[in-house]
C-alpha positions in Angstrom: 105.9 90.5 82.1 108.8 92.9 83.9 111.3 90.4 85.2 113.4 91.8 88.0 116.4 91.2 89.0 119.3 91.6 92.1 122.9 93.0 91.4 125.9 93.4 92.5 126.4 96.8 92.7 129.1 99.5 92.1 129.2 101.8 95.2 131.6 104.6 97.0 133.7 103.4 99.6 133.0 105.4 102.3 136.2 105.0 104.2 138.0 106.7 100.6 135.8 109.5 99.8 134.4 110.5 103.4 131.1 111.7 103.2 128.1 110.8 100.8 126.8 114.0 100.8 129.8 115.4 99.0 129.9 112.6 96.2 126.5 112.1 95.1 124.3 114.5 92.5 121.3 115.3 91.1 120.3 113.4 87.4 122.3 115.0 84.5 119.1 117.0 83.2 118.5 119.2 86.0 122.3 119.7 86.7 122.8 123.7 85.5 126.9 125.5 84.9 126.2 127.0 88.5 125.3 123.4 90.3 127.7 121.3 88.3 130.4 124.1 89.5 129.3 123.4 93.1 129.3 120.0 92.9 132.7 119.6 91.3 134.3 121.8 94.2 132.0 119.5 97.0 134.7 116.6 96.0 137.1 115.3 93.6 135.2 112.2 93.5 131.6 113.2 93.1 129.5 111.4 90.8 129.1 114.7 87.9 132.6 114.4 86.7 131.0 110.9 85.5 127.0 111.9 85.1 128.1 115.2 83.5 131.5 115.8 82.6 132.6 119.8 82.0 133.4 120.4 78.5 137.2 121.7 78.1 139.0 123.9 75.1 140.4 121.5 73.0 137.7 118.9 73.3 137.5 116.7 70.4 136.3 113.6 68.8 139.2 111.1 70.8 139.0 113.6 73.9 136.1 115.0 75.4 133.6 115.0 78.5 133.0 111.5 77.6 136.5 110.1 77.3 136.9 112.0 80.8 134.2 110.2 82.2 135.5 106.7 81.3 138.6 108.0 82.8 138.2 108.5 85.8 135.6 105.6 86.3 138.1 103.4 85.4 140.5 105.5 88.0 138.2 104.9 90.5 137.6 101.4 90.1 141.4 101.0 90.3 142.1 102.8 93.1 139.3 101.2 95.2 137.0 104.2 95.6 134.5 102.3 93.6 133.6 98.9 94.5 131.4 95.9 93.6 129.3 94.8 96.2 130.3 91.2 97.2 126.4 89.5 97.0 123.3 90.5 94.8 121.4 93.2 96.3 118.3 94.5 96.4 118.8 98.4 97.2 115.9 99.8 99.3 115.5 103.7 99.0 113.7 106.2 101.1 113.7 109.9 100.4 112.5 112.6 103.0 111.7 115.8 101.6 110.0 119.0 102.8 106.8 120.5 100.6 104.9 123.7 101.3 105.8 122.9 105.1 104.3 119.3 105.2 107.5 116.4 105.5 107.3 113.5 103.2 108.9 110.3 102.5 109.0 108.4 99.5 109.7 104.7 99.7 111.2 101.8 97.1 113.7 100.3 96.0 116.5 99.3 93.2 117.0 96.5 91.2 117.9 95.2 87.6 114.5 95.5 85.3 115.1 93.4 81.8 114.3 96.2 79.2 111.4 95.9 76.8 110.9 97.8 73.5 108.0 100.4 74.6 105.2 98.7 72.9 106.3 95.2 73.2 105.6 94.4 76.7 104.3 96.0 80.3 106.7 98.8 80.8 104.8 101.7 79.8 106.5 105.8 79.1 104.6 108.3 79.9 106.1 111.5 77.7 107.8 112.2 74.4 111.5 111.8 74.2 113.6 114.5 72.4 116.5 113.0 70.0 119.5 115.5 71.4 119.5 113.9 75.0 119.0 110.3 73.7 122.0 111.0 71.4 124.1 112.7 74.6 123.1 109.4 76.8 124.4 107.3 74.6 127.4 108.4 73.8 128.0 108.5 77.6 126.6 104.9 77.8 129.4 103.8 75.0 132.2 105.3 76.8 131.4 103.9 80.4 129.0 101.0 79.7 127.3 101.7 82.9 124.1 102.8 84.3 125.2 106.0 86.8 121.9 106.7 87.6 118.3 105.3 88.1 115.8 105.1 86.3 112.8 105.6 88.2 109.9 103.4 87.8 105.9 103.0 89.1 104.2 100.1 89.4 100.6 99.2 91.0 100.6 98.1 94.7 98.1 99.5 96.6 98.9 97.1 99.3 101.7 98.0 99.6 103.1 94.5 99.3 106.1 94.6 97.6 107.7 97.5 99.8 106.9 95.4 102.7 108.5 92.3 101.3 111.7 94.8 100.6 112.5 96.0 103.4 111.6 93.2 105.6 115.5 93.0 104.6 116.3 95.7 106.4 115.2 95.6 109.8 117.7 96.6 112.5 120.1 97.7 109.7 121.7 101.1 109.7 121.9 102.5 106.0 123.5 104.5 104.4 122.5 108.2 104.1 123.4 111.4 102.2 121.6 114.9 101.9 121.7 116.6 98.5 121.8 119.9 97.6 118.1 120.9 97.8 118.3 119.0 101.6 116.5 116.2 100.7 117.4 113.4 103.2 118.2 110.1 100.8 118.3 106.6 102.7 119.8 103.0 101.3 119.9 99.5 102.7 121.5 96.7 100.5 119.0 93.5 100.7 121.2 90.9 100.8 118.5 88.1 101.7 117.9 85.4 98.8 114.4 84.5 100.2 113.5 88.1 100.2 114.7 88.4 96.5 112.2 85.6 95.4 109.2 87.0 97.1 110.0 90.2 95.4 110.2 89.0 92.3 107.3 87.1 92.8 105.1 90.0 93.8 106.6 92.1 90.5 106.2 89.5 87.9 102.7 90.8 86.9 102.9 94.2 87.1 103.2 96.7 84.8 105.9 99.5 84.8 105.4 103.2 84.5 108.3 105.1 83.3 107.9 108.2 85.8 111.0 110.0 84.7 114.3 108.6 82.6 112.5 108.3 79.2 115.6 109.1 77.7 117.7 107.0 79.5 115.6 104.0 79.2 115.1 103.9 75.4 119.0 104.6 75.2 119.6 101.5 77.3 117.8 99.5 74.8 119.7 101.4 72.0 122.9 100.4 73.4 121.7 96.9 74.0 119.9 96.7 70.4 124.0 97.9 69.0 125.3 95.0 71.0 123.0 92.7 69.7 123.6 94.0 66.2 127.7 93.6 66.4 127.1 89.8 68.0 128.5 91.5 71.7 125.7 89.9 73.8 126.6 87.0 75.6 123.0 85.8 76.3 119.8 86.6 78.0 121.6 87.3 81.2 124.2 89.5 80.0 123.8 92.8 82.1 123.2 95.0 78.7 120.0 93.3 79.1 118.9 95.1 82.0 118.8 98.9 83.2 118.8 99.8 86.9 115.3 101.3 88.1 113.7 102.9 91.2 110.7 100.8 91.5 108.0 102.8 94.2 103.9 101.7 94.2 101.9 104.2 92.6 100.0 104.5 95.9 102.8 105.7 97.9 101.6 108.3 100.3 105.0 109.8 99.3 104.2 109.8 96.0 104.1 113.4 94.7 103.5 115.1 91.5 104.4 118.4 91.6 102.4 121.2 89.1 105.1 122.2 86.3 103.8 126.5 85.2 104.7 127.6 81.9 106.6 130.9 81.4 105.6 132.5 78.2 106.8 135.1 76.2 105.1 136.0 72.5 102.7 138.4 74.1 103.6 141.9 74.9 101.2 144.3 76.1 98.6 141.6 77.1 96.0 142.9 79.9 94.0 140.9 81.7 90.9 142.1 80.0 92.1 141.4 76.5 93.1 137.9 77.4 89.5 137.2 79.0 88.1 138.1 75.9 90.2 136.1 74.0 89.4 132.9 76.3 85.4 133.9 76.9 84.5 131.7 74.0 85.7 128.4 75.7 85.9 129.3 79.3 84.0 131.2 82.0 86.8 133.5 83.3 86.5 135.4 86.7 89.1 137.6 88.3 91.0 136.1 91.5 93.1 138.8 92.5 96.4 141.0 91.9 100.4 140.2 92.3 101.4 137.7 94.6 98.3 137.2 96.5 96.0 136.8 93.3 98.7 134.5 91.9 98.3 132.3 95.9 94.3 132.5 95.7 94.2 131.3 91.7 96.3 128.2 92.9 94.1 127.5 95.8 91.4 127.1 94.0 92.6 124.8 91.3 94.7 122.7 94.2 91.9 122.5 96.3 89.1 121.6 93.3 91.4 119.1 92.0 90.0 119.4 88.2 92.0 119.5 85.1 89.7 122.0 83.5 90.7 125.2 85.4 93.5 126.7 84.4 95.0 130.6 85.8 96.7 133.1 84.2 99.2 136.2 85.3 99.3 139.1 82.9 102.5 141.2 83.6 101.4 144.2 81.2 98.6 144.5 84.3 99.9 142.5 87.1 96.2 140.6 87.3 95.4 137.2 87.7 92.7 135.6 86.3 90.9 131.7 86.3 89.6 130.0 83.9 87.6 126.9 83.8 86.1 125.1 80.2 83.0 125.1 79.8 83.0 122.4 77.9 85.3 119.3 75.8 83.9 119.7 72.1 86.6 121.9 70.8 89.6 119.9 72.5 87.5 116.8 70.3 87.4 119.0 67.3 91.5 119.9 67.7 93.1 116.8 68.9 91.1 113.8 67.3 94.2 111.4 67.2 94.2 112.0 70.9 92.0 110.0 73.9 89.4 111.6 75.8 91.8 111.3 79.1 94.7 113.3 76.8 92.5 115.6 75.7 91.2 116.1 79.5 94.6 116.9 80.8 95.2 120.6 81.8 98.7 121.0 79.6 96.8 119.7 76.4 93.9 122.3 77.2 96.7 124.5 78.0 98.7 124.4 74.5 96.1 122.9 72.5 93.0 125.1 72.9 94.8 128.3 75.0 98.0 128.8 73.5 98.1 128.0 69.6 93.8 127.9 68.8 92.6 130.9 71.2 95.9 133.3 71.2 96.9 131.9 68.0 100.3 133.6 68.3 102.1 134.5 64.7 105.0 132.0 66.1 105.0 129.1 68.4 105.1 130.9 71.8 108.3 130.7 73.5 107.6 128.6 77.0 109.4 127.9 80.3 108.7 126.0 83.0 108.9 126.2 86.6 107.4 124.1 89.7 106.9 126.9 92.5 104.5 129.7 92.7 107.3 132.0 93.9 109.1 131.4 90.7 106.0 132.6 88.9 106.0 135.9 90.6 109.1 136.7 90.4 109.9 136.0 87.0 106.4 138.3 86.5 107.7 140.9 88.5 111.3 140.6 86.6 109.6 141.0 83.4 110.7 137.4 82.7 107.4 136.6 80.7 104.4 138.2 79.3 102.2 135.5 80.4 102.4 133.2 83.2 99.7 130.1 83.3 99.1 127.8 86.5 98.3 124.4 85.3 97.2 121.8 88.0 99.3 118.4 88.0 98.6 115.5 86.4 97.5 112.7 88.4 98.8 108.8 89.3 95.1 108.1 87.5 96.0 110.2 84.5 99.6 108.8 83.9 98.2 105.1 84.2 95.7 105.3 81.9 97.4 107.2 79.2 100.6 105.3 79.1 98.5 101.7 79.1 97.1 103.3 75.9 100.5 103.7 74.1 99.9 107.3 74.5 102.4 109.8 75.4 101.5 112.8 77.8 102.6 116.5 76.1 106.2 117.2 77.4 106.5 118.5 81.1 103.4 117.2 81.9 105.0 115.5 85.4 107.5 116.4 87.8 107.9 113.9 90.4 109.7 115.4 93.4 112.7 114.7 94.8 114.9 113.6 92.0 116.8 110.3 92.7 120.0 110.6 93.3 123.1 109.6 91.0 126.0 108.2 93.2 124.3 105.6 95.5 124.7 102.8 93.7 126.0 102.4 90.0 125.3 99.3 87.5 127.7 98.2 85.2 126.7 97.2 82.0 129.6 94.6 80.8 
């Protein structure tokens, strides 16, 4: 079973670098040239010139981002701006974020989790893993041998147990807080309490894990620790290559939220709206919702408010028309994806790119796709001629990732988005 752990971890001195806000980031895979930019002038110290270091001219095999990253970590260990906690901790972690005008907060908490090969134990992923990042990761893990950022993990609780054992650390404390750059308001308290670290433990040490987002990260932990193994580098079951930090929040959270991720895509010029129904009339019953930005708002309503996997909408630009979709029945998603499980099969993105994209459009090359979270990306990116086809697709639920992932089954990529992103810069975990 998941055995957790406390740690002592690395963390900004405040009294050196002044104010969180400034030093912390966003994980390395959402980080663009314009936000790494920004976040390199919000402080000398901030956490990208470690999470993701600029390339330079000149950079090389002996000198490059990730040289420069083990630089100036060890520069900052040196000079006192980073320091080990003096105790274990448990790190509790609440995020309050703003969503189509409603205010939510997402509660957990950090910890040591021993990694388990995917497959070999109860720690479950949830989506494919692309070789490039894994390969990126690691090299950054080899020049700094530490964890900079969490990886964020689900696990059942619908007691909310666990939480409550957490931050019955906490009470009366004042944490420690930092806004990022989308203004999401992060919160940490250290747990310094070794009682409160057994019962924890205790509550944890039959449940599964759910990867919710760091797939890369996570099987490049065990790659690193797997290498260590290999060149006879690990001192024993404790030693801290054994372990990857984790966000650990219940799956019933009410600020738990999986955000919708819209595809983009291009491959289709001159499609109307009536060609496109035709194309989808022998699978789906397809009805018009409306035009521009306000047919784009009602064809969302209606698949947020029925909740069901099987309704899909659609933006043409040629026309500027929306249209909804909803299957009329699973047969041909049987037919195409066999190898599948009736609750892959069910999931809007696999009805989306299975039966819609490559068997109904059947485009001469794999469509080019992009993907965005917020309606008003959709329509502007239609109204810029971004894409020839934009496609709503409703979110995949806490049900969905469950039940897929406990079958050793991987959802297609982008098929979650769990907002807010954790934060890199709290608190770091070294790895030797």
């Amino acid at each position: 079973m998941p055995e957790i752990q406390p740690f002592r971890g690395v963390r900004y001195d405040i009294a050196r670098v002044g104010a969180m806000s400034d030093v912390v980031a966003p994980p390395y895979d959402v980080i663009d040239a314009t936000l790494q930019e920004r976040l390199y002038q919000a402080s000398p110290q901030n956490i990208v010139r470690l999470e993701l270091n600029r390339e330079e001219p000149g950079d090389n095999d002996t000198q490059n981002r990730y040289t420069r990253a083990a630089r100036f970590l060890r520069e900052w260990n040196r000079d006192g701006i980073l320091r080990h906690d003096d105790h274990p901790a448990l790190y509790v972690y609440h995020q309050t974020f703003e969503i189509e005008g409603q205010t939510h907060t997402r509660k957990g908490f950090l910890a040591r989790v021993r990694l388990e090969a995917f497959g070999q134990g109860k720690i479950y992923p949830h989506e494919q893993t692309l070789s490039g990042p894994k390969a990126d990761r690691l090299a950054l893990f080899n020049a700094t041998k530490y964890n900079l950022s969490p990886i964020f993990g689900l696990y059942p609780d619908a007691e909310a147990e666990v939480l409550r054992a957490a931050e019955a650390g906490i009470r009366d404390r004042t944490p420690l807080e930092a806004t990022d750059h989308l203004g999401v308001q992060n919160q940490l308290w250290p747990v310094l309490d070794p009682q409160v670290h057994t019962l924890v433990q205790g509550l944890m040490a039959a449940k599964p894990i759910f990867i919710a987002d760091g797939h890369h990260r996570y099987e490049t932990g065990v790659k690193f620790r797997d290498d260590l193994a290999a060149a006879g580098e690990l001192t024993g079951p404790n030693d801290p290559a054994n372990f990857c930090m984790m966000m650990l929040v219940g799956m019933s959270d009410p600020g738990l939220l999986i955000l919708p991720t819209h595809r983009l895509v291009s491959g289709f010029p001159g499609l109307t709206a009536e060609a496109l129904a035709e194309r989808l009339a022998p699978e789906f019953d397809v009805r018009v919702a409306g035009e521009g930005e306000a047919g784009c708002r009602a064809a969302w309503e209606e698949i947020a408010m029925g909740g069901d996997q099987d309704v899909l909408a659609f933006g043409t630009r040629a026309d500027g028309r929306w249209l909804i979709a909803q299957l009329r029945s699973d047969a041909t998603m049987d037919t195409l994806a066999p190898e599948h499980s009736a609750e892959w099969r069910s999931l809007g993105v696999s009805i989306l790119h299975e039966l819609v994209l490559k068997a109904l459009l059947k485009p001469a090359e794999p469509a080019p796709c992009r993907y965005v979270h917020l309606l008003e990306e959709v329509t502007a990116d239609l109204n810029a001629g971004g894409c020839d086809l934009a496609c709503l697709v409703p979110p995949a639920g806490m049900e969905h990732v469950e039940s897929i992932a406990s079958n050793l089954e991987k959802m297609p990529p982008k098929s979650t988005y769990f907002y807010p992103k954790l934060l890199s810069g709290l608190v770091l975990n070294p790895l030797r």
